[in-house]
C-alpha atoms as one frame of an Amber mdcrd trajectory, in Angstrom:
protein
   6.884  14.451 -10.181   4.110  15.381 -11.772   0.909  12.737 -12.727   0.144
  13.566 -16.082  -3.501  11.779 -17.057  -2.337   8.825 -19.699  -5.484   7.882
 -20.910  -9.585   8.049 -20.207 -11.711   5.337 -20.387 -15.058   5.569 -22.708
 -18.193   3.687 -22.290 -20.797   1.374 -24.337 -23.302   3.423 -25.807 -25.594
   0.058 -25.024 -24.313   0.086 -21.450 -27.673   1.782 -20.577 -29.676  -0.499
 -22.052 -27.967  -3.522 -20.371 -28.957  -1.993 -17.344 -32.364  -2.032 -18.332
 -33.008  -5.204 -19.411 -31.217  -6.619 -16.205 -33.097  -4.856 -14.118 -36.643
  -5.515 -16.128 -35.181  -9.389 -15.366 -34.486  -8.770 -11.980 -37.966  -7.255
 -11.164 -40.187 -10.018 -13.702 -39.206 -12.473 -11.548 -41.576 -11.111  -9.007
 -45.206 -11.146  -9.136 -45.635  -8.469  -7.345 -42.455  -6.580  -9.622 -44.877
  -7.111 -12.976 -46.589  -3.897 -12.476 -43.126  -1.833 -11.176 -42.164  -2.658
 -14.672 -44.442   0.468 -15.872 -42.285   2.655 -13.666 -38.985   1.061 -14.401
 -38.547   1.890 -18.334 -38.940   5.914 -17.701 -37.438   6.298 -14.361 -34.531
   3.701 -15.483 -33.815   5.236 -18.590 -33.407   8.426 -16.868 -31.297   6.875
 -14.479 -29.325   5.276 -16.743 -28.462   8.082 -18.633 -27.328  10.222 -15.835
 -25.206   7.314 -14.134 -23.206   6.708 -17.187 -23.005  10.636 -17.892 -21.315
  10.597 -14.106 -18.717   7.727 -14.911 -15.385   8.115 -15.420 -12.049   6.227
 -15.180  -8.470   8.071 -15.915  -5.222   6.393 -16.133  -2.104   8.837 -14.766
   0.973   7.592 -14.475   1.131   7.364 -10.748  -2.913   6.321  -9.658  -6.402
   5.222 -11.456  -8.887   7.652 -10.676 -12.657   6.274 -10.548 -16.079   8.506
 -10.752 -19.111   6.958 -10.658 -22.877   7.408  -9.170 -26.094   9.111  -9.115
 -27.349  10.464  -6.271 -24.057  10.346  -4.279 -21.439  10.544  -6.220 -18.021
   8.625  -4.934 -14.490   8.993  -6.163 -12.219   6.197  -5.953  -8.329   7.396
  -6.131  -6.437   4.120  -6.130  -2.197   4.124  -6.818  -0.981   1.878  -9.388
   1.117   0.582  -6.863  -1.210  -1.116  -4.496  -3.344  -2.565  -7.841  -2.946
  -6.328  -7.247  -5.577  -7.484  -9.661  -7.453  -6.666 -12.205  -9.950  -9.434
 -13.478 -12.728  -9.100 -17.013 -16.192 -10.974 -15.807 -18.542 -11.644 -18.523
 -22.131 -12.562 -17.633 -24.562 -14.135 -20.539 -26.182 -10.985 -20.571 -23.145
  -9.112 -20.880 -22.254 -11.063 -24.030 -25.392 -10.437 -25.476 -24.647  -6.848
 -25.080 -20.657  -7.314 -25.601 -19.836  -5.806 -22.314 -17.361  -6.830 -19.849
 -17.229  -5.875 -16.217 -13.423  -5.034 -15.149 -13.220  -5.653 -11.242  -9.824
  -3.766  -9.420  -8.742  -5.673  -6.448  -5.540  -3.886  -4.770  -3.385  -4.570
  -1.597  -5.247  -4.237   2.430  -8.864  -3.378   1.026 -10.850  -4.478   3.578
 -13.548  -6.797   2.898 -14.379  -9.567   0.391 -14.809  -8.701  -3.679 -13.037
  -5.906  -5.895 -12.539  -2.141  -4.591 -14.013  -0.982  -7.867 -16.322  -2.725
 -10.573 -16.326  -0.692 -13.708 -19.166  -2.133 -16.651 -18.924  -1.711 -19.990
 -15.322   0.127 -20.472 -14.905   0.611 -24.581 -11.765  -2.057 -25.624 -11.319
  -3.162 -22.259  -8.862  -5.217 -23.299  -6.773  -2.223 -24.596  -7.242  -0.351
 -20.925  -6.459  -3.296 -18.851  -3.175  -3.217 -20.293  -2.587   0.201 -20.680
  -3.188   0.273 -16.771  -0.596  -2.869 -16.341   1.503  -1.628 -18.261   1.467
   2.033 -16.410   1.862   0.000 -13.299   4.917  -2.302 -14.548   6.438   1.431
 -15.671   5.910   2.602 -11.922   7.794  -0.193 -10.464  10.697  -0.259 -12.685
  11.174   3.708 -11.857  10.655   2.817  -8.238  13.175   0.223  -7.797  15.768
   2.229  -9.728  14.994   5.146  -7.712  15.881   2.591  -4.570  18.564   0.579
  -5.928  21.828   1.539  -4.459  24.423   3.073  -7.198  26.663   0.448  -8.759
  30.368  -0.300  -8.413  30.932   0.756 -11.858  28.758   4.450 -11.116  30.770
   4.816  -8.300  34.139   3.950 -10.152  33.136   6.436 -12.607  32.168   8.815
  -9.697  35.245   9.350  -7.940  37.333   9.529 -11.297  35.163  12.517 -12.552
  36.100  13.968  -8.774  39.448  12.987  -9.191  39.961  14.753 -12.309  38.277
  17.899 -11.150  40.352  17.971  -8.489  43.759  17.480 -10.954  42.070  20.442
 -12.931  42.288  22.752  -9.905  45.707  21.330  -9.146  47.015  22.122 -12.455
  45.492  26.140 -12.920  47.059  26.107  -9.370  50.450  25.362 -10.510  49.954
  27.422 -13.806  48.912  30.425 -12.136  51.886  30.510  -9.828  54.838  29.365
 -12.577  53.861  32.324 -14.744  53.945  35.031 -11.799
């Protein structure tokens, strides 16, 4: 079967900058942060850039494959299959930006909170359910591909045999009334 990619997943153009102003946040609260804040617009916007550059998220119809990081750079191959949730969080600083984080919990991870976080997905709406909906597709295929044939397939079966073998019957006969 092959695992054709269904859709891609684009990011906030602002995503960056939500990044920034956490982390400005983050490192204010300090005293001794104040003066890393000098350091933090350049280096993070760099960062920032290169980060979200490195992200990616494809939907195929078997798996969700996840790219992400900087310096060491991880991808995340999950199948649809073993998805068991996938949850929107929405801090206040998110909503100033309008981003949502979509968190991807799936079936024996080990350890407490979501395999994958993914920040500021464009419509994430739209590719949550795209991704349910890819997974719902999965599982009907699957359990027909298990499900044991019906009476009525088999009734149907063993007629279509039956007459085949009627067919060979008859050119039998024919073949040895006209000699």
């Amino acid at each position: 079967m092959s695992d054709k990619k269904q859709v891609s997943a684009h990011f906030h153009t602002n995503l960056g900058l939500y990044w920034l102003v956490s982390g400005a946040l983050l490192i204010s609260v300090s005293v001794i942060g104040i003066p890393l804040l000098l350091l933090w617009f350049p280096l993070g916007i760099w960062a920032t850039r290169r980060y979200i550059a490195n992200m990616s998220a494809e939907l195929t119809e078997q798996k969700l494959i996840v790219r992400k990081g900087l310096l060491t750079r991880t991808e995340n191959t999950i199948p649809l299959d073993k998805i068991t949730d996938m949850a929107l969080i929405q801090g206040p600083i998110m909503r100033l930006f309008g981003l949502h984080k979509l968190t991807v919990e799936t079936a024996g991870q080990s350890g407490t909170g979501a395999l994958i976080n993914l920040v500021g997905v464009v419509d994430v709406y739209h590719f949550r359910e795209q991704v349910l909906t890819q997974k719902s597709l999965l599982n009907q295929r699957q359990e027909n591909a298990t499900q044991p044939p019906t009476l009525d397939a088999l009734f149907v079966e063993n007629l279509q045999q039956i007459n085949a073998t009627l067919l060979r019957i008859e050119q039998v006969l024919t073949s040895h009334s006209s000699q």
